[in-house]
C-alpha positions as CSV (number, residue, x, y, z in Angstrom):
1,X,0.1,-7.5,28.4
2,X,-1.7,-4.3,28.4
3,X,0.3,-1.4,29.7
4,X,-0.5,2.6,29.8
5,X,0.7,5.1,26.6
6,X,3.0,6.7,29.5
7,X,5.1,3.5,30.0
8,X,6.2,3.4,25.9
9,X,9.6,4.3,25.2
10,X,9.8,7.1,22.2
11,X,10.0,7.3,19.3
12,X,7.5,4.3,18.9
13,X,5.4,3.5,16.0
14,X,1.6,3.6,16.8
15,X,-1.9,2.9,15.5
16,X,-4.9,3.9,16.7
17,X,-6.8,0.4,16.8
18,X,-10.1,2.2,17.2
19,X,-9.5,4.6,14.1
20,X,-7.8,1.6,12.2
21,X,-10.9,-1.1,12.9
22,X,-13.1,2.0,11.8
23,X,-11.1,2.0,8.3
24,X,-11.3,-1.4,7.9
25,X,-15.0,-1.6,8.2
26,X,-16.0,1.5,6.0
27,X,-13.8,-0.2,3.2
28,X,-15.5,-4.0,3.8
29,X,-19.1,-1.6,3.4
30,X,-18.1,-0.4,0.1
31,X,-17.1,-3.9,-0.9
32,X,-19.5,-5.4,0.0
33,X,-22.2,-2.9,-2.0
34,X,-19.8,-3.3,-5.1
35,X,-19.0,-5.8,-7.9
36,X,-15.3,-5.6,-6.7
37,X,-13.4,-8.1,-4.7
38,X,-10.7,-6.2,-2.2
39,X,-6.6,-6.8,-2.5
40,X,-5.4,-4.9,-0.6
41,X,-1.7,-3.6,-1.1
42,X,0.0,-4.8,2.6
43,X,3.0,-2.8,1.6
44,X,1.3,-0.4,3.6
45,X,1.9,-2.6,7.1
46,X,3.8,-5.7,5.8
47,X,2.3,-7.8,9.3
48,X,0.6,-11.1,8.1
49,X,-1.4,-10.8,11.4
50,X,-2.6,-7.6,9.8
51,X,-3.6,-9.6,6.4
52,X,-5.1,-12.0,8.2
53,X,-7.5,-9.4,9.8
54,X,-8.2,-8.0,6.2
55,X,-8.8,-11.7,4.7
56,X,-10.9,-12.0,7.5
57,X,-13.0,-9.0,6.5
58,X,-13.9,-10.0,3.2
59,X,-10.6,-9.5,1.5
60,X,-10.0,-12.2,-1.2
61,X,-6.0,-12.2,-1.0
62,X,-3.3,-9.5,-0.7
63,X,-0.8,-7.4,-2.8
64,X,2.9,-7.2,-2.1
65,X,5.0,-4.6,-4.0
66,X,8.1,-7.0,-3.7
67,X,9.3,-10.8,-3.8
68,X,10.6,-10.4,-0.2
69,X,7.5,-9.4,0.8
70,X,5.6,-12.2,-0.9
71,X,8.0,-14.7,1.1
72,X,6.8,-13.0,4.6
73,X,3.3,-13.1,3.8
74,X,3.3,-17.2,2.4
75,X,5.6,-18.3,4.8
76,X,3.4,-17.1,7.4
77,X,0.7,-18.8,5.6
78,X,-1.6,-15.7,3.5
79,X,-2.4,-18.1,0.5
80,X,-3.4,-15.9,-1.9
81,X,-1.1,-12.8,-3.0
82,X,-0.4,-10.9,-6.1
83,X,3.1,-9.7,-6.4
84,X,2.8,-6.0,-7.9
85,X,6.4,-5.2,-9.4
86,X,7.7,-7.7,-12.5
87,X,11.2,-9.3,-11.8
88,X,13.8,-9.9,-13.9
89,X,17.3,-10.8,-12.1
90,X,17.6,-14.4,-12.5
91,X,17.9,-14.8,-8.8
92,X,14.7,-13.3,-7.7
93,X,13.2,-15.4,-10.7
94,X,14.5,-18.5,-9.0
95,X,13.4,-17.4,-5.3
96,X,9.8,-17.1,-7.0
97,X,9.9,-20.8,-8.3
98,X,11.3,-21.8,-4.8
99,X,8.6,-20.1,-3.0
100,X,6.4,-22.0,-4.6
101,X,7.9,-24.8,-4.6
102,X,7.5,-24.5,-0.9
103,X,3.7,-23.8,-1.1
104,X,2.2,-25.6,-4.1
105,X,-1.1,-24.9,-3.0
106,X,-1.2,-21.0,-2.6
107,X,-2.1,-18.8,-5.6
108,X,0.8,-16.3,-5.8
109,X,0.6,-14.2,-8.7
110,X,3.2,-12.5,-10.7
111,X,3.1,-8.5,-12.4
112,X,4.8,-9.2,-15.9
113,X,5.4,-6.5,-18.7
114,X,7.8,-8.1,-21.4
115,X,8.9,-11.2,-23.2
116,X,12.2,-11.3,-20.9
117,X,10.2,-12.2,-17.9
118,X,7.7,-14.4,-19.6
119,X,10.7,-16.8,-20.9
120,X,12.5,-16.8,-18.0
121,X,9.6,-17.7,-16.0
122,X,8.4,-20.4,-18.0
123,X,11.9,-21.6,-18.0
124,X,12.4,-22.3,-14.4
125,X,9.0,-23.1,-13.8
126,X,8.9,-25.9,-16.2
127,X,12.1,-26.8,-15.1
128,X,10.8,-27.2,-11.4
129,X,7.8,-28.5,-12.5
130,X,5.3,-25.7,-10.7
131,X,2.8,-23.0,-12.7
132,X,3.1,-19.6,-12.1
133,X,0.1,-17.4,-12.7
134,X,0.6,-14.0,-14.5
135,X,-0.6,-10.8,-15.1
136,X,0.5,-8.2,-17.8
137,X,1.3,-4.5,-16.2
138,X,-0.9,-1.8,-18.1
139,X,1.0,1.7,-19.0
140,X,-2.2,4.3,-17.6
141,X,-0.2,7.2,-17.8
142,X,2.2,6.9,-15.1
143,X,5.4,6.4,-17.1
144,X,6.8,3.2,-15.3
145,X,6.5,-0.2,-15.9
146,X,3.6,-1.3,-18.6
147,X,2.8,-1.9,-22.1
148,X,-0.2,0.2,-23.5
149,X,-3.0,-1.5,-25.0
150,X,-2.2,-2.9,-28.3
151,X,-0.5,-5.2,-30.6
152,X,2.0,-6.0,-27.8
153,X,-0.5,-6.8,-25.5
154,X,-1.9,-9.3,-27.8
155,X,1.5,-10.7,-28.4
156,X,2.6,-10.9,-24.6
157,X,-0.8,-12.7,-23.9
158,X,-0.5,-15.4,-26.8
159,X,3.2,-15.8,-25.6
160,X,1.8,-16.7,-22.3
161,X,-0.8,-19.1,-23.9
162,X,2.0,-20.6,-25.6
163,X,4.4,-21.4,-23.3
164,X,4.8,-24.3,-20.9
165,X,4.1,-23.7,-17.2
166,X,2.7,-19.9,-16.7
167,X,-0.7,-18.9,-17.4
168,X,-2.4,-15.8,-18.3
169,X,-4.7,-14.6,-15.7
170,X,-5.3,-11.1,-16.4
171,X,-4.5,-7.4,-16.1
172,X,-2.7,-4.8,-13.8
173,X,-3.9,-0.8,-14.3
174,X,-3.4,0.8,-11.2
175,X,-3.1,4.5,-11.6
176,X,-0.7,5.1,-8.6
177,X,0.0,9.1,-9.8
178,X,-3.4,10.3,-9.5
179,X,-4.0,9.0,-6.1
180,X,-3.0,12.0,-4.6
181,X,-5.1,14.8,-7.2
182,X,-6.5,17.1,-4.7
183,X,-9.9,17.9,-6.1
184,X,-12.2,14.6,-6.0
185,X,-14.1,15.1,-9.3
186,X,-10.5,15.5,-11.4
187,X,-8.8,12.7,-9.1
188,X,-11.9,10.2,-10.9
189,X,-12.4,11.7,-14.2
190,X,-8.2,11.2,-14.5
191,X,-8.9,8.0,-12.8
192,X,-11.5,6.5,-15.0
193,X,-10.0,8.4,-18.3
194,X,-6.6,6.9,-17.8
195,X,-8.0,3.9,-17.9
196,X,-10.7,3.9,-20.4
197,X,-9.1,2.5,-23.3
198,X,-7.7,-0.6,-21.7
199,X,-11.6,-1.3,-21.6
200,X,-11.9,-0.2,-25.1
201,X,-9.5,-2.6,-26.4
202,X,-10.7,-5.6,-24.4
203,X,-13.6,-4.6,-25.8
204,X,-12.8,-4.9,-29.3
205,X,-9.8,-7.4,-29.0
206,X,-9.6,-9.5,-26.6
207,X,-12.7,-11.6,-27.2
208,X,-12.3,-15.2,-26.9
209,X,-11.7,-17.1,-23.9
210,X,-8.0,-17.2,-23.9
211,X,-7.4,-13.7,-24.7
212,X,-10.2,-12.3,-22.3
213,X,-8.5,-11.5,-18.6
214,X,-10.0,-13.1,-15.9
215,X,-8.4,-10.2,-13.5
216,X,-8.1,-6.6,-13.7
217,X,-6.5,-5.4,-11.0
218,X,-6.0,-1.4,-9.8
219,X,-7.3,1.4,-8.0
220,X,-6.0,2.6,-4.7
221,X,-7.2,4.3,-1.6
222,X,-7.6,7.9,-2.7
223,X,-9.9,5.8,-6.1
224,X,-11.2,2.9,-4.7
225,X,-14.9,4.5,-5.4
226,X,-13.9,6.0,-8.8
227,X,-14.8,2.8,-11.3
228,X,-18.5,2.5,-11.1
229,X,-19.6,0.8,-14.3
230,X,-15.9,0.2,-15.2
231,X,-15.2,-4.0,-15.4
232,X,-12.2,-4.1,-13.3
233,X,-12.4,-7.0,-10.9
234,X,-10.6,-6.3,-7.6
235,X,-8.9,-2.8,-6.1
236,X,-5.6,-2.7,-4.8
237,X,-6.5,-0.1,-2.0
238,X,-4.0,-0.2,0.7
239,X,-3.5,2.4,2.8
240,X,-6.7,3.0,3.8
241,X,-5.6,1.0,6.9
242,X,-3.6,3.6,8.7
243,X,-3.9,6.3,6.4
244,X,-1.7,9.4,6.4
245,X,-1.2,13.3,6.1
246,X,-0.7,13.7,2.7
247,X,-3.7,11.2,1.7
248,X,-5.8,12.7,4.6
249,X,-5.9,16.3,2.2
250,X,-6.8,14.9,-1.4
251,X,-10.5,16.0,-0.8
252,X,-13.9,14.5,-0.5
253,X,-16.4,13.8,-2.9
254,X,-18.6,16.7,-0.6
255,X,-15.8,19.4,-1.7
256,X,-14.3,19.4,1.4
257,X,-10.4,19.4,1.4
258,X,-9.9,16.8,4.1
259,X,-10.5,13.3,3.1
260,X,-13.3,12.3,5.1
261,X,-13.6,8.5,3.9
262,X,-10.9,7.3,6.5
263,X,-9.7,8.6,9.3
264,X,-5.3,9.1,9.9
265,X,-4.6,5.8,12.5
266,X,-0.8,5.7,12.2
267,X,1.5,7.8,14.7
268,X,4.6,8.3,15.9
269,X,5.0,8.7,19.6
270,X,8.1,11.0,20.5
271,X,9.2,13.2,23.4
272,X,9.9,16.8,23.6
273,X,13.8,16.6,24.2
274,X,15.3,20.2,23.8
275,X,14.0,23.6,24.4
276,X,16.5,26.3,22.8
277,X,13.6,29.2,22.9
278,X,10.5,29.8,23.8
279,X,9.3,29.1,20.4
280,X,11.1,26.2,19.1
281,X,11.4,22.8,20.5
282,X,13.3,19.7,19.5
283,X,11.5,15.6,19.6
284,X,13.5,12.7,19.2
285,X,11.7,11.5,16.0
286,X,13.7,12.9,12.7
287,X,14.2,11.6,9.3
288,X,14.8,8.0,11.0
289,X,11.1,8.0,12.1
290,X,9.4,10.5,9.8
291,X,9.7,10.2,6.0
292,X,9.6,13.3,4.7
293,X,9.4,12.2,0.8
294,X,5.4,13.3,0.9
295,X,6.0,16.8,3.0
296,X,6.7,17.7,6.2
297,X,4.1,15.3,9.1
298,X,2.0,17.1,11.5
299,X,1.9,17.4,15.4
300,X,-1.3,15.9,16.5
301,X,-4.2,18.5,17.4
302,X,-1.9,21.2,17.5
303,X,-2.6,22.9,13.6
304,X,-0.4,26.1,14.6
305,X,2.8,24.0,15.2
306,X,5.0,23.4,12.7
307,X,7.8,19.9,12.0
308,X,10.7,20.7,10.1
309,X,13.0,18.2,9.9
310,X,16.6,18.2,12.6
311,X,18.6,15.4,10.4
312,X,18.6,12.1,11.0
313,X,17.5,11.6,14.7
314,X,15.9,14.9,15.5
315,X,12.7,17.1,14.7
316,X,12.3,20.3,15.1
317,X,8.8,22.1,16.8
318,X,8.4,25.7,15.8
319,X,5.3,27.4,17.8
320,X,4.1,30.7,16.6
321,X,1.7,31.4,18.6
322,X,1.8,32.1,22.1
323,X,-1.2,30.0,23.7
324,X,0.6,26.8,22.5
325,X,3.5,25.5,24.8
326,X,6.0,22.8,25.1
327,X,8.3,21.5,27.5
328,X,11.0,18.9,27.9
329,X,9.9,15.6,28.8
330,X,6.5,16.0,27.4
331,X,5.1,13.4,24.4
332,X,3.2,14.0,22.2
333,X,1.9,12.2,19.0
334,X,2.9,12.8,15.2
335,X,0.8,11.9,12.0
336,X,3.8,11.2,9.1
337,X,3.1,11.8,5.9
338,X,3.5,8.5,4.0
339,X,2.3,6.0,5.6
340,X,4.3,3.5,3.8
341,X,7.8,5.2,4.0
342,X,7.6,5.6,7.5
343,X,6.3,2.3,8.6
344,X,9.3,0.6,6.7
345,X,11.5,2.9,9.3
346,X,10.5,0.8,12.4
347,X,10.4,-3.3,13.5
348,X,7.7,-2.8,15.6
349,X,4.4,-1.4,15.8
350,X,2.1,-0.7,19.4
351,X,-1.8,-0.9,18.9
352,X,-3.1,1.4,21.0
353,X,-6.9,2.0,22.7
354,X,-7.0,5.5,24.4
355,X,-4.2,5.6,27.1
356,X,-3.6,2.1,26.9
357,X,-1.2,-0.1,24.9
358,X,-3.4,-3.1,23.7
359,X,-1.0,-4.9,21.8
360,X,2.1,-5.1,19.6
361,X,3.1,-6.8,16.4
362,X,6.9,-7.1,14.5
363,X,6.9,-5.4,11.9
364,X,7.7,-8.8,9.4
365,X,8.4,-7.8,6.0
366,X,10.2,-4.2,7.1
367,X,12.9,-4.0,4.3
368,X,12.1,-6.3,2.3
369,X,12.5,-4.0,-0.7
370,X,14.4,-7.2,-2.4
């Protein structure tokens, strides 16, 4: 049922189903001119109706950061995902077998980086009776999880060959630290350099058909256009969907310091609830709403205003100039800044068309950080 922007209760999570289609088909457009295949990381929404729509465009399967999100996106029926973290309680291990157990026709893939989760996984799986496909985690400079490119690559990989009921299916090199690199020429040349010897040593080592990886999976939204000539084989872009205030100033390839490639879709709708003074008002969207781990979010079309965050359940408005106003009772819209973080703060989420509220979907795999 379709119902007016004026009739939704605050603070609401919105998107901006014009500006969010828009994303969707300037990402499908540099697919479909490139050698890559799109995964794209759902973390950022976590709605299989959302996947669905990005399958539907040309994806071929999904990323989840987490098992729990990997049982909300099969169980809903998205048939091919990659799960992007490795695992290595022995409960989560046997959720994984039991997951697909339940689906023994989906692909579901899992991020590995040691002999511990090899052995385990082989275990269970051969116990159950079900394959599991892996990839191996690359270190590229962002001092997480990974192994760098090497002898215990090679030794990972031939353990995989080894062992009964996992498979080696390739590589994981996503660069998540340079995402964010505000100049667009150093954001690719770290990009591409960070990755350059996982190439080289594919190159020179891992030549024959068991070795070779048939995936290589990486790259993100503010690099999805940064590995021309590279041979990865699919980009993990995500947030391109809704986008953000912290993404939407990492620079364009033109110089400019907005990021013109996608447009910001996701808002929070919240009213003004307290005026103190003249300059300073108070919204009912704080911490609770607004993530604040990537900055301070924005008021929309109103650059002179300044958020600061009120604690848990308030925000606070400072106006230094004059011409702009603000009374109680009046809503306005706020761009976050990280998409992710603040998504994962709500269960629902309106799509909206102009004025009007076109649709609405649960927010599925919100907190499912196990």
């Amino acid at each position: 049922m379709i119902f007016t922007l004026d009739q939704l209760d605050t603070p609401s999570l919105t998107v901006d189903m014009d500006t969010m289609e828009s994303n969707m088909v300037r990402m499908k457009s540099f697919i479909d001119s490139s050698p890559l295949d799109l995964r794209p990381h759902t973390k950022a929404h976590k709605i299989p109706d959302m996947a669905r729509s990005q399958l539907n465009l040309g994806a071929k399967g999904i990323c989840v950061a987490k098992l729990g999100e990997a049982e909300v996106m099969v169980d809903a029926g998205i048939d091919d995902v990659l799960i992007t973290t490795p695992i290595a309680n022995p409960i989560k291990i046997a959720r994984l077998i039991a997951l697909k157990e339940r689906h023994p026709q989906s692909r579901i893939i899992q991020v590995v980086d040691n002999a511990y989760h090899i052995e385990h996984i082989s275990r269970a799986a051969n116990k159950a009776g079900v394959n599991v496909e892996l990839l191996i985690e690359i270190e590229c400079g962002q001092k997480r999880c990974g192994v760098n490119p090497g002898p215990e690559l090679v030794e990972l990989i031939e353990l995989i060959n080894r062992l009964p009921n996992v498979s080696f299916e390739g590589l994981q090199a996503y660069t998540g630290h340079v995402q964010h690199v505000r100049d667009y020429r150093d954001r690719k040349k770290q990009a591409r350099d960070l990755v350059q010897p996982l190439f080289d040593f594919i190159q020179k080592r891992l030549t024959t058909p068991a070795m070779r990886p048939k995936i290589i999976s990486g790259g993100g939204t503010g690099t999805y256009d940064a590995y021309d000539g590279l041979p990865f084989t699919e980009l993990q872009a995500g947030s391109y969907l809704f986008m953000d205030l912290d993404y939407h100033t990492v620079g364009s390839k033109n110089g400019n310091r907005i990021y013109e490639d996608f447009d910001c879709a996701l808002k929070v709708w919240t009213t003004v609830i307290s005026k103190p003074s003249p300059e300073r008002v108070v919204v009912d969207a704080g911490m609770k709403c607004l993530s604040i781990d990537s900055g301070m979010p924005k008021v929309e079309n109103m650059s002179d205003v300044v958020y600061t965050s009120g604690g848990d359940e308030h925000g606070i408005l400072t106006m230094p100039s004059a011409t702009t106003t603000l009374e109680i009772g009046e809503r306005i819209m706020i761009i976050p800044s990280h998409c992710d973080t603040t998504l994962n703060q709500f269960s629902r989420i309106y799509g909206i068309r102009g004025d009007n509220v076109e649709t609405e979907w649960e927010i599925q795999g919100r907190g499912r950080s196990d």
